[in-house]
N, C-alpha and C positions, 0 to 999 in steps of 0.2 A: 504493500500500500504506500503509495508516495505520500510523502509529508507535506502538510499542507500548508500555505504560507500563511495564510492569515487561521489563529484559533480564536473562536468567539467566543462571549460568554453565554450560553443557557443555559436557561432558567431549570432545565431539564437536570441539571448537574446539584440541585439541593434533592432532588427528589431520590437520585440517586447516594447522594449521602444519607438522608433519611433513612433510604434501604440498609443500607451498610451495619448503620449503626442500630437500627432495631432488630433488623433478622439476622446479624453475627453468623451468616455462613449455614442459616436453616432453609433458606429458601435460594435458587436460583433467581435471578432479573433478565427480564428479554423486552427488549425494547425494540418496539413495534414504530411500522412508518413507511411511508415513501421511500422511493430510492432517492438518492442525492439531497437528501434532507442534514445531513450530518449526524447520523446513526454510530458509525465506527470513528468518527474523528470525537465526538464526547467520548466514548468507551474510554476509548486509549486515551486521552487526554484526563479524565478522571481514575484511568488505574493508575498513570505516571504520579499524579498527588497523592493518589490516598495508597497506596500499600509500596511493599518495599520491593517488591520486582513484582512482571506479570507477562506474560505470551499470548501472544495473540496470534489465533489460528483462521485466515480468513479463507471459506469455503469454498470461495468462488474461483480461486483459482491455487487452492488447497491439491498436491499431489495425491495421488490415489496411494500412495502410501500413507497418508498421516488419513486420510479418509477410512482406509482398510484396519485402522489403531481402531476404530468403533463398531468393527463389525463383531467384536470378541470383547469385551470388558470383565470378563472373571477375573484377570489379575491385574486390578486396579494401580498396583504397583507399577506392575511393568509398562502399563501407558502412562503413567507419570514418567515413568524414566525416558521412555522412548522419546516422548516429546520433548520433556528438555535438550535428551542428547539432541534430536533435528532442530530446535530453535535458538538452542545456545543459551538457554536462559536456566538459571539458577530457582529455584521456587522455596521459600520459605512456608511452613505451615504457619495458617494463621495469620499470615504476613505477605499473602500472594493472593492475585486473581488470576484466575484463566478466561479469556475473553472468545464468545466462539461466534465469529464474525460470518454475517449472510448464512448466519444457522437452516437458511431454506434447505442450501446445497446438500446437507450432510444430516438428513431427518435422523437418523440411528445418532448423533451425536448430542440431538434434541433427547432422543430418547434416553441416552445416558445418566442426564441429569439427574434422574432420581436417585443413580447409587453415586454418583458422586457428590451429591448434595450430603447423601448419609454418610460419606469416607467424613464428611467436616472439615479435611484436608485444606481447602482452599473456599476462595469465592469464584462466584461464575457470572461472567452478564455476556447475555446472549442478543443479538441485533437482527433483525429481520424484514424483511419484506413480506407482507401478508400476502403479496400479489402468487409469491411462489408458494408459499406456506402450507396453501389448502389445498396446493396442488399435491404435496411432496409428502402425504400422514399415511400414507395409506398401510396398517398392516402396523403402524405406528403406537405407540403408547404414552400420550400425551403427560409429561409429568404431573403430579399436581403440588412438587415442589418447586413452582415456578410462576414470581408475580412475573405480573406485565402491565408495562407503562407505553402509553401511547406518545409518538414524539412527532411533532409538526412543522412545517417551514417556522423559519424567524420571522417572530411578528413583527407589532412597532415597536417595542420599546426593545426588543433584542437590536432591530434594524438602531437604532439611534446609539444603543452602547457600543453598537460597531461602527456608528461615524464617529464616536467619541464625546456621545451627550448620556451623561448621566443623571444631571440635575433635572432635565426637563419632565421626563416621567413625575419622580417628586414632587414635582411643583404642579404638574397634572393631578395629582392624587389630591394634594391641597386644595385648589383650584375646584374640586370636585364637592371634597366636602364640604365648601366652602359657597358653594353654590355662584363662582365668580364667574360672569362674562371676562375676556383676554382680552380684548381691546388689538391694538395692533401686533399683539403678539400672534393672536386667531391666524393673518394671513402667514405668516411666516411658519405656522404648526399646521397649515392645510399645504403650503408648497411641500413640507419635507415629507409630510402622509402622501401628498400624488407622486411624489419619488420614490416612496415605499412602491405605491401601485404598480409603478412602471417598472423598477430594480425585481420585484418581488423578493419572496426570503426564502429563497433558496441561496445557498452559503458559498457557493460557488461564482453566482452572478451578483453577488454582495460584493465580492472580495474581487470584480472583476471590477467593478464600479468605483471600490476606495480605490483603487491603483491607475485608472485609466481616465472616470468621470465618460468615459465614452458609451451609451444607451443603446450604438450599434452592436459595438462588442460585447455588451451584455445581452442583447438579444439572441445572436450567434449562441450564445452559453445557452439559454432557454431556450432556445429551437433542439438542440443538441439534445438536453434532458426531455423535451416533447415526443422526438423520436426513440430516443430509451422508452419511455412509458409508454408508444405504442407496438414498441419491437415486445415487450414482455405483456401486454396485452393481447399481441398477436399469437403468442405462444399458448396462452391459456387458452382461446379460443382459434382453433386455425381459418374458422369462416369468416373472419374480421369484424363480425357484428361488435364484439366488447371495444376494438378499436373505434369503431362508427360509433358506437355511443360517446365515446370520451372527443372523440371531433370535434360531435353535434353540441356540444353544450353552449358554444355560444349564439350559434344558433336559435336554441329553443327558448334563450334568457330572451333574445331578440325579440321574438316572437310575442312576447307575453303571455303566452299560454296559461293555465289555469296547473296544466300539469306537463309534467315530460312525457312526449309523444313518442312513444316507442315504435312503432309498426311503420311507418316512414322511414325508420333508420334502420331496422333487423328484418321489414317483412313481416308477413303472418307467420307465427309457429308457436307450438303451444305451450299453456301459462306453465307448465311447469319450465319448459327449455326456457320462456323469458326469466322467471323464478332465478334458475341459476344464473344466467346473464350477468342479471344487475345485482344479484348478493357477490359476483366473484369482483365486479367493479369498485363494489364498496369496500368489500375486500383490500384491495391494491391500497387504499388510503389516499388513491390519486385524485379521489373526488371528495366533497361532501354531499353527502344524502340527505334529504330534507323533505320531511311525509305529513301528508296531511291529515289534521288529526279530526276527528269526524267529530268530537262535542267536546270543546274546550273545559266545558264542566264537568268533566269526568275527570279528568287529569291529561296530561299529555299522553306522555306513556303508554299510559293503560287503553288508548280509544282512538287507532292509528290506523289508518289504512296502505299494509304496506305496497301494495297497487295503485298508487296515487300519490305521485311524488314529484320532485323534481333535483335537479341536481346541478352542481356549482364544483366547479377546479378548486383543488385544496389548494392552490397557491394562486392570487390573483394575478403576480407577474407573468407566471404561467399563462392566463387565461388571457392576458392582452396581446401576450404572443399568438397564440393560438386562436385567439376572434378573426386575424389577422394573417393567417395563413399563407395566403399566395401572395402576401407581398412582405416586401425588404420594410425595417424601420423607417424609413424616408416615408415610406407611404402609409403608413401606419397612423391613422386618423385619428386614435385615441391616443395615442403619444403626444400628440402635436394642440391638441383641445387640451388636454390634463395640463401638458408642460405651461401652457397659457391661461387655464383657468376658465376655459369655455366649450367646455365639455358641455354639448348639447340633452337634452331629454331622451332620446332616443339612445343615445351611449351609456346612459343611468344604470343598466347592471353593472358596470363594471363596480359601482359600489355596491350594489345588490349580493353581489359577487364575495366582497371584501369583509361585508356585512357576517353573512355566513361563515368567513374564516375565521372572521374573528370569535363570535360565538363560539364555535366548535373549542376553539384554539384556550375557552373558558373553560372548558370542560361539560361544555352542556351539548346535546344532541337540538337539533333541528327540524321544527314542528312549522307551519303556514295554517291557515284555515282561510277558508272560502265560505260567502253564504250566498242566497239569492238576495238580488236590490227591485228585480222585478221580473216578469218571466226570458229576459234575454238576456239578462246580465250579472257579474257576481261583485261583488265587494270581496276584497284579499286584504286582509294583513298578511305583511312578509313573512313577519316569523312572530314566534310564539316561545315564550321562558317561563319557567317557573319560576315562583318569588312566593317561597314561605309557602302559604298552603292557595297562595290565591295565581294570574298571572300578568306579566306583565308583553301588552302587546308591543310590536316595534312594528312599525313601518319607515320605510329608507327613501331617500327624497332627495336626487340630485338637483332638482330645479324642481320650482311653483308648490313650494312648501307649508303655504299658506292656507292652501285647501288638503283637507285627509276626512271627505268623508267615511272611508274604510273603519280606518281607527274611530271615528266618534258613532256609526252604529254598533260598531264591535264592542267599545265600552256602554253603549245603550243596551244591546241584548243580554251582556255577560255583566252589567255593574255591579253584581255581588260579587264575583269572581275579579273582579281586575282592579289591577294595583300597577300603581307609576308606569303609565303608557309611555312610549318613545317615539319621539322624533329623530331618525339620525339623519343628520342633513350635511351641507356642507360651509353654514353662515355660523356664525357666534353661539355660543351658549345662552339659552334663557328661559323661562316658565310662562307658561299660557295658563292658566288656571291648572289644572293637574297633571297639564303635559309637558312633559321636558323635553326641549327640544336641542338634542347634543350632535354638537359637531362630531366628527366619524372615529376622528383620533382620541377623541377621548371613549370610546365607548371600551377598550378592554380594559380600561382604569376601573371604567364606575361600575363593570359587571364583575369587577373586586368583590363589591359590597356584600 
């Protein structure tokens, strides 16, 4: 694995101390995610601090010799030795991690984990792509000595510690509880969020970006990673529909459809073969899924319909690459409206978009509802969060923010149920009687709360 130039800080890296220090070598960690997210650049960057040596076995391009060390594990000892002798590395009990990188490759090595979690010998964190995951169990023995943490593109406030802003987050979180409009700070915290949009966080075209400032050569990086996701999309499915789906999405945002139209992009074929489709997509972490939930009164969760849904790119930089397809950055029309600040109505997913990363990026799953307004037409809130036992609606509003009939019959039919509705727009901070209406960047502060 080539060393990487720039190391960032995530936020993923306390949760991984957390583990450390609570399960003391009871439980294996496998961390879950897209590819080129920085999966194995945390591993190995958090075993280098925290223990006193560690080996790092990556499976992708792992020799069928250290591969064939797992098809036998009775003598726990002697694949301790073995490894060390091929990787040169020393291991202390108790004072070492073993890291088993792109654990897809090598499922028997997944399967290990249960007797080498009980050796106590060592720690273990394992790095994955779910995309191959579900492909690769078969016949397999899923440990159940093994948490799993989900890891996501760099949001905003990772993207800012890696320009080298760290007080700005802070003074967002104040600001919040504080219930402060920014004044002329506002424009200068919305140019550095459409730079987010455009760079997106993926780690590779972050670090293409602090070195260069060039948005072509950062595009080139996100094309590059587009075509990985649909080379290994291709592979789970050889008749290219799971590709076709992850194309079409910006497309279907376009649209404004009600839900994601399946059968235009895969053809007719039956619920069960779509069934698998879109759970192996969800799967990959390459998207967010977001389902509608059939009676908000019931709770999200529990009242979902998962045949009705719609779907957003886990990375929005991703996703302007990719609206954008058959042309170079020069012609790239959301590039060019974001960088100016006149991003028209009609380009408004691209925050719809952003909206959904960020959520997810909370820890929360993504719910929408639709009702009727009269017999031809639906009222949509975007999305839908729990809050305590009641919820709070969002809708997202790149432009003519001033009108949301959606949200005010949503909190007319649901008023017992709803609590601090949202505006996420892209104007100043401020309250309308019970609506708060929060600019974009601040939304994975205040979903802190």
């Amino acid at each position: 694995m080539d060393e990487p130039k720039h190391i960032f800080k995530r936020k993923i890296y306390d949760r991984l101390l957390q583990w450390k220090e609570e399960e003391n070598g009871h439980t294996a960690i496998l961390i879950e995610g897209a590819r080129r997210i920085g999966k194995s650049t945390i591993a190995e960057e958090f075993a280098k601090n925290e223990y006193e040596s560690y080996l790092m076995i990556d499976f992708s391009k792992a020799s069928k010799t250290i591969t064939g060390l797992f098809d036998d594990i009775s003598n726990i000892d002697a694949l301790f030795m073995q490894l060390q002798f091929e990787y040169h590395v020393s291991l202390t009990p108790r004072k070492s991690v073993i890291i088993f990188d792109e654990i897809q490759f090598c499922p028997k090595a997944r399967q290990a984990i249960k007797h080498l979690v009980a050796d106590r010998r060592y720690d273990y964190i394992e790095t994955g792509s779910l995309i191959s995951i579900s492909k690769n169990v078969d016949g397999i023995l899923i440990p159940s000595e093994e948490d799993q943490i989900k890891m996501y593109p760099m949001d905003f406030e990772e993207f800012m510690w890696a320009l080298g802003d760290s007080a700005t987050p802070m003074l967002l979180r104040q600001a919040i509880a504080a219930g402060m409009t920014l004044g002329a700070a506002h424009r200068t915290l919305m140019r550095t969020f459409r730079l987010y949009l455009l760079v997106g966080g993926m780690p590779k075209a972050i670090a293409e970006y602090i070195d260069t400032k060039d948005l072509l050569r950062v595009d080139k990086i996100k094309r590059a990673i587009i075509k990985l996701y649909l080379a290994d999309l291709h592979k789970i499915d050889k008749s290219g529909r799971i590709s076709r789906i992850f194309e079409d999405v910006p497309a279907q945002l376009n649209r404004k459809q009600a839900r994601y139209m399946l059968h235009p992009v895969i053809g007719h074929t039956d619920p069960y073969k779509e069934d698998s489709l879109v759970s192996e997509i969800a799967a990959s972490m390459t998207v967010n899924m977001c389902y509608h939930t059939a009676d908000p009164a019931n709770g999200l969760a529990m009242d979902y319909d998962k045949d009705y849904f719609k779907i957003y790119i886990g990375d929005t930089g991703l996703f302007i690459t990719l609206a954008f397809w058959d042309k170079d950055v020069a012609e790239n029309e959301i590039y060019s409206k974001l960088l100016s600040d006149k991003l028209s109505a009609n380009l408004g997913y691209v925050y719809e978009n952003a909206t959904a990363q960020i959520i997810v990026a909370s820890g929360r799953k993504l719910f929408y509802y639709t009702f009727p307004s009269d017999n031809r037409h639906l009222y949509e809130v975007d999305f839908l969060i729990s809050n305590g036992n009641k919820i709070s609606p969002i809708e997202v509003k790149s432009s003519g923010y001033r009108t949301h009939k959606s949200l005010d019959e949503f909190m007319r039919k649901y008023s017992a149920k709803t609590k601090d509705p949202l505006i996420v727009f892209t104007k100043d901070y401020h309250k309308e009687g019970v609506i708060t209406f929060l600019p974009i960047y601040m939304l994975p502060f205040y979903l802190e709360k």
